[in-house]
N, C-alpha and C positions, 0 to 999 in steps of 0.2 A: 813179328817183332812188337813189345809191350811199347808202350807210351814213353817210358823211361828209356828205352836203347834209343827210340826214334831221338830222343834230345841228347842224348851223350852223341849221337852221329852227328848231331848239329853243333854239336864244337859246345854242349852247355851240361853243368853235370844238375844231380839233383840231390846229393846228401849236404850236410852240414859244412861250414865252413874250413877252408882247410882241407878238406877231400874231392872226387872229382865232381861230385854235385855240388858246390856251395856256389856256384857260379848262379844257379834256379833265385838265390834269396840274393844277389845281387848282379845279376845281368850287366854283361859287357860288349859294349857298342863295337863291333871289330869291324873297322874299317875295308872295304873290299881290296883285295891286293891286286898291284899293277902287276905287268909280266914280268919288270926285272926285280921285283920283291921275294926272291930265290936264294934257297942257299941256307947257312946258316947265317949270313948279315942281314940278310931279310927276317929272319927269324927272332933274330937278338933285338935288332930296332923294333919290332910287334910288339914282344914281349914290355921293352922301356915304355912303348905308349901304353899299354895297358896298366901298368905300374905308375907312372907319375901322370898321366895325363887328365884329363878332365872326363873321359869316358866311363867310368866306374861310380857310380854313386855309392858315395860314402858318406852314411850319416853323421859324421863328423863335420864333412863339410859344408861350410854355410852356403857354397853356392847349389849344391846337392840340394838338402834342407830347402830352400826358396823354390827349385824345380820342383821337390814332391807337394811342397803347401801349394804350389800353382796349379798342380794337374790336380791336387783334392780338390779344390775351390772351382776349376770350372766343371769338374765331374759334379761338386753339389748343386753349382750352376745351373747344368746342362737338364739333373733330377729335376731340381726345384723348377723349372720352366718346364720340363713337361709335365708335373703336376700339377703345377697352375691352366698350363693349356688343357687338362680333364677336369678341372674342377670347375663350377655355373660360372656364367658368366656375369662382370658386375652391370649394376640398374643403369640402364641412360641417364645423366642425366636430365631435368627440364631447362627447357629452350625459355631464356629470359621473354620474348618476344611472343612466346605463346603465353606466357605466366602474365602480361600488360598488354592482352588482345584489348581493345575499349571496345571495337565492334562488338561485341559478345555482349556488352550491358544494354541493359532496357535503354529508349530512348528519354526516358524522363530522368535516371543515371547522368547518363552521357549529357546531355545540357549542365548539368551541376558541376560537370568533371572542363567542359570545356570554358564556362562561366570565368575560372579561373587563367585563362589563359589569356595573355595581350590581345588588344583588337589587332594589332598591327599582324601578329602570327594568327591570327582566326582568317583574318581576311588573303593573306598573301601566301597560308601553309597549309592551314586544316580544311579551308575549302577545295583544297586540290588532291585531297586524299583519295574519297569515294563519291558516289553521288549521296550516301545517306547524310555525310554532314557537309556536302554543299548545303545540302535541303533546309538543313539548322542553322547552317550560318547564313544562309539567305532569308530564313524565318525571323520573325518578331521576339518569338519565346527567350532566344539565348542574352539576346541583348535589353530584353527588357529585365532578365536576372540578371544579371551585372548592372542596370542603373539601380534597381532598387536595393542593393546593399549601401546605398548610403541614406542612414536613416537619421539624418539632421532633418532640419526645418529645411534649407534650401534643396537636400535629396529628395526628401516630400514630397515639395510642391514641384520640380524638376520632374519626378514620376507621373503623378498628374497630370502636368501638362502636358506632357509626353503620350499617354496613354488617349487622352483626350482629343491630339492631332494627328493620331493614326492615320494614313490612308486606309478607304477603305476596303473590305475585301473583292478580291475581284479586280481590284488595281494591278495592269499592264506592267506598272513602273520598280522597278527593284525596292527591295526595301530599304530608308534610307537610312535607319538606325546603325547600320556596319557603320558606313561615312560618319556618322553622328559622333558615337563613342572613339572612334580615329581621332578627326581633327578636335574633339572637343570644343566647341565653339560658345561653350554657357561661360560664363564668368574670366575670359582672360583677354587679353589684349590684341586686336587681329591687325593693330597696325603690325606692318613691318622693319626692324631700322629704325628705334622710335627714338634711338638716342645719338647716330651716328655713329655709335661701335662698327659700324661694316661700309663706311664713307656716304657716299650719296645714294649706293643702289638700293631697289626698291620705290627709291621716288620719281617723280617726273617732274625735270625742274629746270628753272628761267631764271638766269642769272641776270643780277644788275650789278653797276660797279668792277669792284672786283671779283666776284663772283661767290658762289656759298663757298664756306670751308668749315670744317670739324674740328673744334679746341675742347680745352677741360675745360668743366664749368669752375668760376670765377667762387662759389657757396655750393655746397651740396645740396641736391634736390632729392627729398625724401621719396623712397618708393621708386627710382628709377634704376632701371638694370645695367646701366652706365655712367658714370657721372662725365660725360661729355657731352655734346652742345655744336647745332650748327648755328653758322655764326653769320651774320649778311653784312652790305659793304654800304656805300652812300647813295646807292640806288635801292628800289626795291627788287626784294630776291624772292621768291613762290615755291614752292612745291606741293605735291600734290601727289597722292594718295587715292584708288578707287577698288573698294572690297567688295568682292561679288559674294553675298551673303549662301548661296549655294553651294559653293563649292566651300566655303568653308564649314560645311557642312549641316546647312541649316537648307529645311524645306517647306515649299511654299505652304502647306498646312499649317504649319508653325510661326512662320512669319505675317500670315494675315490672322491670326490669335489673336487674342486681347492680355494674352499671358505674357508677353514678353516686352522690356524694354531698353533703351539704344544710350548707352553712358558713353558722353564724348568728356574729354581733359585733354589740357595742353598747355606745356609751362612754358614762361618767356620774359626776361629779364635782360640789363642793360650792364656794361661797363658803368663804371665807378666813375671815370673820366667825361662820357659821352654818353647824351639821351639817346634814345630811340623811339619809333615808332615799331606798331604790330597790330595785324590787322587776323582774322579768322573765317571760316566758312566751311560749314557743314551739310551736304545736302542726301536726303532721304532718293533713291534715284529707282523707278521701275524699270521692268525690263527693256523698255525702249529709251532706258536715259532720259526718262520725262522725269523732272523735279514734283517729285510731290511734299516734302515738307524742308524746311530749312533752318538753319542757325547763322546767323552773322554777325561777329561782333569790331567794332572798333575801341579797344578800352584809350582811357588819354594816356598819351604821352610819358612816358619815362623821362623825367630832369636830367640835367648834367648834376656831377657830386652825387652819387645816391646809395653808395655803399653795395655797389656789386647786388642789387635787391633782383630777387626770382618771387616772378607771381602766378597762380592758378587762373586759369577760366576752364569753368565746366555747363555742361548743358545735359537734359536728358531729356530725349523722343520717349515719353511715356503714353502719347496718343496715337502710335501708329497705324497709318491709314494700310488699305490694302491693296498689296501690290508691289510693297518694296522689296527691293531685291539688290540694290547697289546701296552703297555709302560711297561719299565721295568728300575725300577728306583733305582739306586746301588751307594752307596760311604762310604768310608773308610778311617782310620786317625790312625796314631801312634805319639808318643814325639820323640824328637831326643837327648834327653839324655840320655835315658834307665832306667830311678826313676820306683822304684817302687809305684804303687797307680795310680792316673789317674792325668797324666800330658799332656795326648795328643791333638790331635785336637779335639773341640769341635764344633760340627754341630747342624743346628735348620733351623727352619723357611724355611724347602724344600718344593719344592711348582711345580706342575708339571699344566698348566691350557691350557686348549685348547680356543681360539680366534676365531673372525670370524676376514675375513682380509676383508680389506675398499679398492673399487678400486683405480685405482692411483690418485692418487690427483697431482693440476695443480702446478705450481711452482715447481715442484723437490720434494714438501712433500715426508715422507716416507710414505709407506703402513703399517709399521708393527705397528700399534697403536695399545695401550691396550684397549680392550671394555669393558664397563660395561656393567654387563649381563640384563636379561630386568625386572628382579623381585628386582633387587637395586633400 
């Protein structure tokens, strides 16, 4: 039997519409018959499904139409993915992480690249990478390119001296330039709490009366990072201050120099109402807490009526002996009426700042100029 009987035996014809094959150019879904599907009522109900039902696509009908565009579309689908899966394959892309390897650059590179980065992340991030930029950020090289971009007159002479208090090589002791560039310790204020913004902590203090307290100043005091003011009572009140010059990042090479010098200030004024007294003490302190240089002053007396007046005292250790290694920074104030409550001298804006000194300058200039430090 040809190809063609085999499908007219399967219930499907194959000529043109209208005859027994037209069924070939639209195929009819015939449901499989149960057993009571017999008869000529079985026969009749077939035929209505095959006529009204949804089994016959007919391209008239839109839901037909939607079925043929779905089965084109995933057969172009089905094409198109396996001719993609014969066709090259595409380029990997690059791994960002290999594209910003920095290992891979020279080491005289990599100093310039890390130069730029906080000391705070050199010391606590990049030193924990590898042992090669331990090695750099343990070395002299990286932090001595980061001081020297500052090329003012005080970056200058900062380089200099720096350069000049090297330890030498062959020295046991870490390098202390990391700590150096950290705390910055040239040019700013290593009191702490110098205005009372953060109460009494940071001081060590001996109340008289009724003890210190923190108000707003009565005039503003220029240059202070708070305009508030501790304040004493009818007794004398102290506190007291000791900076261990090391740990703020300053090492003994440097501080027995001849390059560097010790700027003390400290403001202190009266109510308008009631005088006061105020008294000062500065001491240069070696490692055993032996005094080796000092400042002490007693100025006179603030009046009663005086217009709310703030006055300066300053001093500077330009001769520094060697060995120091403390500052120990102390002063105290009472009223000279005897009021209960806080009528005494009010202090703020203490300020203890170590300097680098500029050699002599021509015309008679003085030496002792203020520096700005090299990260302002």
């Amino acid at each position: 039997m040809d190809w063609q009987g085999r499908v007219r035996g399967w219930g499907l014809g194959t000529g043109p519409e209208g005859s027994e094959d037209a069924d070939v150019a639209n195929p009819v879904y015939e449901p499989k018959k149960s057993p009571g599907e017999t008869g000529r009522g079985g026969r009749r109900r077939l035929r209505a499904a095959k006529t009204a039902g949804p089994y016959r696509r007919d391209p008239s009908c839109p839901a037909a139409a939607a079925a043929a565009g779905s089965d084109s579309a995933t057969m172009g689908a089905s094409f198109s993915s396996g001719w993609a899966a014969r066709g090259p394959a595409p380029e990997p892309k690059a791994n960002p992480e290999e594209a910003l390897d920095l290992s891979q650059l020279p080491p005289e590179l990599l100093l310039v690249v890390l130069s730029h980065v906080p000391p705070r992340a050199l010391l606590g991030r990049c030193r924990r990478v590898c042992r090669g930029w331990r090695a750099l950020v343990d070395g002299q090289a990286l932090w001595l390119l980061i001081l020297a971009r500052d090329r003012g007159a005080a970056g200058r002479a900062l380089l200099s001296l720096v350069r000049r208090c090297l330890p030498q090589a062959g020295d046991a002791r870490p390098c202390p330039l990391g700590l150096f560039c950290l705390r910055r310790p040239i040019g700013r204020n290593l009191i702490r709490n110098p205005c009372g913004q953060e109460g009494l902590q940071q001081w060590v203090v001996q109340h008289g009366g009724h003890r210190w307290v923190v108000e707003e100043n009565k005039t503003p005091v220029p240059g202070a990072p708070s305009q508030t003011c501790f304040v004493t009572s009818f007794s004398w009140c102290s506190k007291k201050q000791v900076l261990d010059l090391q740990e703020e990042g300053l090492w003994p090479e440097l501080l027995d120099s001849d390059g560097i010098e010790i700027y003390v200030s400290d403001w202190w004024g009266a109510r308008h109402d009631c005088g006061c007294e105020y008294q000062i003490r500065v001491q240069l302190l070696d490692a055993r807490q032996t005094v080796l240089d000092e400042f002490f002053e007693t100025p006179d007396p603030i009046q009663q009526w005086n217009n709310n007046i703030n006055l300066q005292v300053t001093h500077v250790f330009s001769n520094i002996r060697t060995g120091v290694r403390f500052v120990s920074f102390e002063h105290k104030g009472k009223d000279t009426q005897y009021w209960a409550g806080h009528y005494g001298a009010r202090v703020t804006n203490s300020s203890v700042i170590v300097r680098v000194r500029l050699p002599q300058q021509p015309y008679g200039q003085p030496t002792n100029v203020p520096l700005r430090s090299w990260d302002q």
